[in-house]
C-alpha positions as CSV (number, residue, x, y, z in Angstrom):
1,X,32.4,-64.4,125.9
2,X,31.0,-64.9,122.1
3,X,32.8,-67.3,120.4
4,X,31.1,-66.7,117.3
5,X,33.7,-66.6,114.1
6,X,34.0,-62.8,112.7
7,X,34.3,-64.2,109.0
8,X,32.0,-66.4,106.9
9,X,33.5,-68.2,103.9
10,X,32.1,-67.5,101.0
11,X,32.1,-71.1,99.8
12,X,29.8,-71.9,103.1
13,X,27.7,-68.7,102.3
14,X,27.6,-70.4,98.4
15,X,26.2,-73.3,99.6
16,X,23.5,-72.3,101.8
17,X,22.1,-70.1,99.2
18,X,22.5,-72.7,96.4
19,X,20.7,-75.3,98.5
20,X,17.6,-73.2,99.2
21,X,17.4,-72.3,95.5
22,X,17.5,-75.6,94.3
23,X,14.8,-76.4,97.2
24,X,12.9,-73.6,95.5
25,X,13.0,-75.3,92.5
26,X,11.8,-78.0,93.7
27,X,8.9,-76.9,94.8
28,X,7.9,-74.2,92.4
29,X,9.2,-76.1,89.8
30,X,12.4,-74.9,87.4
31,X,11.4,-71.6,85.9
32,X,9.2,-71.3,88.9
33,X,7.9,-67.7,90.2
34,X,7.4,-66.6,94.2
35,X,4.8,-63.9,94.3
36,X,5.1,-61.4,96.1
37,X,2.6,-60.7,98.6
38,X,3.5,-57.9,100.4
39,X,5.3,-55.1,98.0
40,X,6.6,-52.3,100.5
41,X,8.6,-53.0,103.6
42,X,10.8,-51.0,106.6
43,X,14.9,-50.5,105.4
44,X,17.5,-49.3,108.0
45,X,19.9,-46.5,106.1
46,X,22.9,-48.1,106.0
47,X,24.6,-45.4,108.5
48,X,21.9,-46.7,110.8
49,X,21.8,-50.8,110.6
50,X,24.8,-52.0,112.7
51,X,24.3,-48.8,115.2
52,X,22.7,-51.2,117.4
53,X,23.4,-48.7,120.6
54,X,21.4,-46.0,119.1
55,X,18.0,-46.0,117.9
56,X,17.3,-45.7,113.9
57,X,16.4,-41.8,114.0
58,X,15.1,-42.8,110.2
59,X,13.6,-45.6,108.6
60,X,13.2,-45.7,104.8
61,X,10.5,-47.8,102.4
62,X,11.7,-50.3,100.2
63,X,9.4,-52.3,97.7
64,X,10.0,-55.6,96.6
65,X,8.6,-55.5,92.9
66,X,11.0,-52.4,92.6
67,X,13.8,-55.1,93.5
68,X,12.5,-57.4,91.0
69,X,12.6,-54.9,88.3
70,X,16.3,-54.4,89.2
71,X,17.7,-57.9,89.3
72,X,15.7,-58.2,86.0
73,X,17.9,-55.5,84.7
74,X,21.2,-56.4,86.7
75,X,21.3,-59.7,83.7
76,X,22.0,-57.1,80.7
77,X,24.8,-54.9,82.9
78,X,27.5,-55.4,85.0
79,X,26.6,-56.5,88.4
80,X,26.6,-54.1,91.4
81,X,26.8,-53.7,95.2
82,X,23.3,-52.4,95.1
83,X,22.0,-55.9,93.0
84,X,23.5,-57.8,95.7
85,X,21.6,-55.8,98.5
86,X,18.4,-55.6,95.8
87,X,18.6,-59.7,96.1
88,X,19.6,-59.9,99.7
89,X,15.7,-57.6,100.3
90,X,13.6,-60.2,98.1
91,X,15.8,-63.5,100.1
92,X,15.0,-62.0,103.3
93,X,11.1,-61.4,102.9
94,X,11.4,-65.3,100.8
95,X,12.8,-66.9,104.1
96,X,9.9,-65.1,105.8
97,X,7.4,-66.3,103.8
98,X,8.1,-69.5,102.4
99,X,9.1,-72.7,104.2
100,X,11.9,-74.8,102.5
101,X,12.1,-78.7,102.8
């Protein structure tokens, strides 16, 4: 039986993000910059992510600078969905690629 909880609180979600940031800082110092390494990378449609019966029938190509460019913009507008997802992309190859202490 999973007893794993079917909610996360944003507050706990808050803090593990602002923790790793600030470990970021710390180490790439305050106005710091991660470089990207690899650009492109495999994305799930979002029909197709949490299908996990069913096999993806198509994978799409996402690039990271592209994501950069985004977030860049996303400070001059109103925030979206998509910046969120844009961000989540460039944490997810960061936690990949660099360790945090």
């Amino acid at each position: 039986m999973n007893s794993y909880p079917t909610s996360i609180s944003i507050t706990d979600l808050e803090q593990v993000l602002l923790q790793s940031l600030a470990a970021l800082k710390s180490q790439h110092g305050e106005q710091g910059h991660i470089e990207l390494k690899h650009d492109f990378y495999w994305d799930i449609p979002d029909d197709q992510l949490y299908a996990v019966y069913q096999e993806p029938q198509q994978l799409t190509i996402g690039q990271l600078s592209e994501n950069c460019q985004i977030i860049r913009e996303s400070q001059e507008r109103v925030l979206t969905g998509f910046d969120l997802l844009k961000a989540a992309h460039l944490l997810r190859y960061i936690s990949h690629t660099h360790i945090i202490l």
